[in-house]
C-alpha positions in Angstrom: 83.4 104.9 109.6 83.3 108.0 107.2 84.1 108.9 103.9 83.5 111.1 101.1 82.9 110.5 98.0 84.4 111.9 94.9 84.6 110.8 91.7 83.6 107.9 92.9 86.2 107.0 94.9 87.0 107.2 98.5 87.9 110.5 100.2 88.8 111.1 103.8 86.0 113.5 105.5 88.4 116.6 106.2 89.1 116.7 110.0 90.2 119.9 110.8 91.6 118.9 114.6 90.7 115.4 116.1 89.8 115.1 119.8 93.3 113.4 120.2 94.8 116.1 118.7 92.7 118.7 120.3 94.6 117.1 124.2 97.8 117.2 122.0 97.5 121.0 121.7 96.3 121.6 125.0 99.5 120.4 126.4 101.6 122.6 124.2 103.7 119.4 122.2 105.0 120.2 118.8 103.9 119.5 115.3 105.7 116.6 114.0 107.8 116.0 111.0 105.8 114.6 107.7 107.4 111.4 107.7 106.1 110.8 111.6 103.0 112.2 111.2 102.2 109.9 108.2 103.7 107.2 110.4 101.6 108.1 113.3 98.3 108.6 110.4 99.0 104.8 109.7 99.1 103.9 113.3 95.7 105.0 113.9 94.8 103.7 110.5 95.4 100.4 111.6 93.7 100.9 115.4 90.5 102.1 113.8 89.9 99.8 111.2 91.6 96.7 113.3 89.5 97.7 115.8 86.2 98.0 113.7 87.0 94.4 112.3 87.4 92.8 116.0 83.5 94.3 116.7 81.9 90.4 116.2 84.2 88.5 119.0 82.8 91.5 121.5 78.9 91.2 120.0 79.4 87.8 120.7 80.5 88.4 124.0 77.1 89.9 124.7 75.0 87.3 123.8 72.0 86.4 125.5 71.8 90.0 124.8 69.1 90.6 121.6 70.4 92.6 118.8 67.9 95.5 119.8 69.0 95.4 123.2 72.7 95.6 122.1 72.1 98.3 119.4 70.3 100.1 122.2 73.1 100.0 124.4 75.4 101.0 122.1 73.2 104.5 121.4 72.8 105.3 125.3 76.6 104.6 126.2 77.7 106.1 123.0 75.6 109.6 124.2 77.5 109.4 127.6 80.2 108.9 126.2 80.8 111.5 123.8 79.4 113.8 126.1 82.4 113.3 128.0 85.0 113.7 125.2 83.5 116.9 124.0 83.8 118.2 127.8 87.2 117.3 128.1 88.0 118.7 124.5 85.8 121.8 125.3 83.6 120.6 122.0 80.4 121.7 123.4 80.3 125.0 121.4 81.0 122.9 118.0 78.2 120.5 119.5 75.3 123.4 119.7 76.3 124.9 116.5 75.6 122.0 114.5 72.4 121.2 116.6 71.1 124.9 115.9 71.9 124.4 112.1 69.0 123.1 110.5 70.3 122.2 107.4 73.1 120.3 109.4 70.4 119.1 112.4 68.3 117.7 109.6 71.2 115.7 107.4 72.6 114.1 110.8 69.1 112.8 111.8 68.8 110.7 108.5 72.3 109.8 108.8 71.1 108.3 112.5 68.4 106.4 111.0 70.7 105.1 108.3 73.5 104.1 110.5 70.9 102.5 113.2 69.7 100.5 110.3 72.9 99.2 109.4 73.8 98.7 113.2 70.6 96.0 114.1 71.0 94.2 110.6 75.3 93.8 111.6 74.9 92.7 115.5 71.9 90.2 114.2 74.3 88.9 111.7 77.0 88.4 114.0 74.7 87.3 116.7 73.1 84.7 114.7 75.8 82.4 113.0 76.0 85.1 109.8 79.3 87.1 110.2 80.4 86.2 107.0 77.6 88.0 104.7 78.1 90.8 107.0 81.6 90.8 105.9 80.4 90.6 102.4 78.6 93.7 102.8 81.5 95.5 103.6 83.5 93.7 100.9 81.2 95.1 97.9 80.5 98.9 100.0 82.6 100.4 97.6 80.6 99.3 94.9 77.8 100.3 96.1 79.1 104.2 96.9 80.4 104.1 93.2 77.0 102.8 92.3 74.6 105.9 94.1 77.6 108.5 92.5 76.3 107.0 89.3 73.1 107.2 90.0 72.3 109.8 92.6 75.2 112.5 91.7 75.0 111.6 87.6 78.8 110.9 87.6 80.5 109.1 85.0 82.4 106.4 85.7 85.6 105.6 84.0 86.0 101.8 82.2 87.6 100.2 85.1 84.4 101.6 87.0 81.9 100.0 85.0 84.5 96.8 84.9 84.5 96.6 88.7 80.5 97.4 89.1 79.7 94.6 86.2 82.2 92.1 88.3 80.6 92.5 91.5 76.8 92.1 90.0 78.0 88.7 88.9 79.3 88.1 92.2 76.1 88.8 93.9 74.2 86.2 91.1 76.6 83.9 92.0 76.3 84.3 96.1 72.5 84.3 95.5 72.3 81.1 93.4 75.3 79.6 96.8 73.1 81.1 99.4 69.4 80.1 97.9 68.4 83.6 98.3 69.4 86.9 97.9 72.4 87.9 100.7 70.0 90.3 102.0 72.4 90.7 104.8 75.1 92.0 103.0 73.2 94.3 100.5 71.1 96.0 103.8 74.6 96.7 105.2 76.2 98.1 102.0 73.4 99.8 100.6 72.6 101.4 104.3 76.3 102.4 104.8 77.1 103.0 101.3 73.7 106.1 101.5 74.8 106.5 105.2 78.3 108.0 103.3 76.6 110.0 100.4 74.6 111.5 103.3 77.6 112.1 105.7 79.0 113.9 102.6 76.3 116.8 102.6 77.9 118.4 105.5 81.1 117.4 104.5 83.9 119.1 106.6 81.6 121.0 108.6 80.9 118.5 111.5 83.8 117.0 113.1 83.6 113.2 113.6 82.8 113.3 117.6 80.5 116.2 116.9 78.6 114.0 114.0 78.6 111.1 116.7 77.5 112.7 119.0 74.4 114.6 117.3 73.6 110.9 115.7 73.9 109.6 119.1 71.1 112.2 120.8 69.1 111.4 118.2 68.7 108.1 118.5 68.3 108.1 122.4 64.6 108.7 122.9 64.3 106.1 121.0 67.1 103.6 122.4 65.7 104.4 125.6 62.1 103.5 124.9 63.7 100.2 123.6 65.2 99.1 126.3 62.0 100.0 129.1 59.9 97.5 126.7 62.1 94.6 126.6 62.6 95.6 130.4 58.7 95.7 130.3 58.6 91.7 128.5 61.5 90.5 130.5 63.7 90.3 128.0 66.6 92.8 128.9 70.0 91.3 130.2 71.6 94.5 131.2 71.2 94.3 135.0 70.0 90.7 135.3 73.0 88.3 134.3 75.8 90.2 136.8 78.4 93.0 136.7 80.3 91.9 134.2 77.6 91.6 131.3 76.5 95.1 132.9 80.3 96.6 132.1 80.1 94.6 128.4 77.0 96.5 127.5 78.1 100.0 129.4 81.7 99.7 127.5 79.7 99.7 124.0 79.8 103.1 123.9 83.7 103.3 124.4 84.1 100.4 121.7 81.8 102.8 119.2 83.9 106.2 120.0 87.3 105.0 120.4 87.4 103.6 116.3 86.1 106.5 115.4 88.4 109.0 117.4 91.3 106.9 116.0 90.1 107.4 112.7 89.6 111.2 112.6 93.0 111.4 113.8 94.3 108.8 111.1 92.1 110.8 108.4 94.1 114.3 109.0 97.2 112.8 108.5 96.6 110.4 105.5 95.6 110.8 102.3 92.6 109.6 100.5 94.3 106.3 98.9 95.9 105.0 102.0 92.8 105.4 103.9 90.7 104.0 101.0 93.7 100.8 101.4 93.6 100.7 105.2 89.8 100.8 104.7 89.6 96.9 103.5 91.5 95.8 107.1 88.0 95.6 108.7 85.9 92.9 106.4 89.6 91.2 106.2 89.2 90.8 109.9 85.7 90.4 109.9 85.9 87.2 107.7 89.1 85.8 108.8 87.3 85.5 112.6 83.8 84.2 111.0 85.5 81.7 109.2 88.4 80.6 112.0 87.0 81.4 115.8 83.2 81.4 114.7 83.4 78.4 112.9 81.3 79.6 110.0 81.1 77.5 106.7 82.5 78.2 103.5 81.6 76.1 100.7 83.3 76.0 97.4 80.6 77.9 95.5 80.6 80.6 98.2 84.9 81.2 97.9 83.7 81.2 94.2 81.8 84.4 95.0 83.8 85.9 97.1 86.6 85.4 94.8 84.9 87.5 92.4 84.0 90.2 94.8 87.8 90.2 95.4 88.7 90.7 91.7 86.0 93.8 91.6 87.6 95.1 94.4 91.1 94.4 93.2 89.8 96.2 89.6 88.4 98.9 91.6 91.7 99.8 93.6 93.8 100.1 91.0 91.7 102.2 89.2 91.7 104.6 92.3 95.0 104.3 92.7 96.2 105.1 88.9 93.5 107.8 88.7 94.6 109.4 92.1 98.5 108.9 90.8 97.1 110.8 87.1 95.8 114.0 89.5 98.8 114.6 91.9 101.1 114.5 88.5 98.4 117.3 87.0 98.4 119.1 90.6 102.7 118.7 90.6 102.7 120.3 86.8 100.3 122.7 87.5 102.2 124.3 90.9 
């Protein structure tokens, strides 16, 4: 997933054509009305960020596979992958001039680490009876974005900000005091994503998403690769040694990390920033519905307590997107 942030609030990284879009224009078919095309934004929407909520029933799928192994997968078959689209799109060009930029080289390799990071800490959660805290960190993400544009950009928040922000801190007291500990799990994945987006926002609309992907991706081979020789080494891989069809699982992680992402480049052109910044919750919905339902994972009273409160933050936070984005399209209106 990718954002911006602005004000801090949610704002779609600007795609200037989408690898779907890029095939659509190669085959000469017309632009569409703006009713359809906001239509067809939604559609995609809704694929990418279903999608992106379905991710645990397929880590699961994986298992005896180690969340290293997996993650390493993912970064080899994600390379291949994208290597594909960008021939078929003719993206190469794109592709070298980000990798020649320095400035751009440089953001996108602590982007890689940031994003690997968040990667291992959700397949272990998933992988190890924990998908609900990993849902959690995706609950209180926005939090944390508005929480690095306070402190990293020196923005200033409006009341419902600092509302939402002092909400979700007593969330996480009360979720510490439920869980015994701190939800480590849930912080490491918002804090990592949540820095993974401020980063993502230094290049901003310079680096489309399959580009970005794919120069993430490269980077994180070498060491992907050396991953997966040593726990070939300790006899601990499971990519060729439990048949063809864990072999396909593994190869297809690379399709299941693109295709989201494709989907939501093509949802972002189309949409603007508050429906994405709507659609956006869809994928820790998901993600907690299945822990709770088809995982079987317990929830007891003083953890809906916290979650509950998470919910009103996010609630408090939305609105205050919502009203504030509804304030700047009047000022826009009145000043065209």
């Amino acid at each position: 997933m990718e954002f911006r942030q602005q004000s801090c609030c949610y704002e779609t990284v600007a795609v200037s054509e989408s690898p779907l879009e890029s095939v659509q224009k190669s085959h000469g078919k017309a632009s569409k009305p703006a009713r359809s095309e906001a239509a067809t934004g939604v559609l995609y929407g809704v694929g990418a960020y279903g999608l992106w909520g379905l991710l645990p029933l397929y880590f699961i799928l994986l298992v005896p596979a180690n969340s290293i192994e997996i993650v390493a997968n993912r970064v080899v078959w994600s390379v291949l992958f994208c290597a594909l689209i960008i021939t078929v799109t003719r993206g190469w060009g794109k592709f070298g001039a980000a990798v020649r930029n320095p400035r751009i080289l440089g953001t996108l390799t602590v982007a890689a680490f940031l994003i690997v990071i968040n990667w291992l800490t959700y397949v272990y959660a998933v992988t190890t009876g924990n998908a609900i805290e990993a849902s959690l960190g995706y609950f209180i993400n926005p939090l944390v974005s508005v929480l690095i544009g306070v402190i990293v950009l020196k923005e200033k928040l409006r009341p419902l900000q600092w509302v939402a922000i002092g909400v979700g801190f007593v969330a996480v007291v009360v979720l510490t005091a439920s869980y015994g500990k701190l939800p480590w799990i849930a912080l490491v994945l918002a804090f990592s994503f949540g820095t993974y987006g401020f980063v993502k926002n230094r290049v901003g609309g310079k680096v489309e998403a399959i580009t970005s992907l794919s120069v993430e991706t490269t980077v994180l081979a070498p060491f992907a690769i050396v991953a997966m020789l040593v726990l070939a080494g300790m006899g601990q891989a499971t990519l060729t040694g439990l048949g063809a069809g864990h072999f396909w699982l593994l190869a297809a992680s690379g399709i299941v990390t693109a295709v989201p992402l494709l989907f939501f480049g093509a949802s972002a052109s189309r949409l603007s920033m508050t429906s994405i910044g709507l659609l956006q919750f869809m994928t820790p919905v998901v993600q907690f519905l299945i822990a709770i339902t088809l995982m079987g994972e317990h929830m007891g009273l003083d953890r809906w307590i916290g979650f509950s409160i998470v919910w009103v933050a996010l609630i408090i936070l939305t609105a205050d997107m919502m009203r504030n984005y509804r304030h700047t399209a009047r000022l826009r209106r009145a000043a065209a």
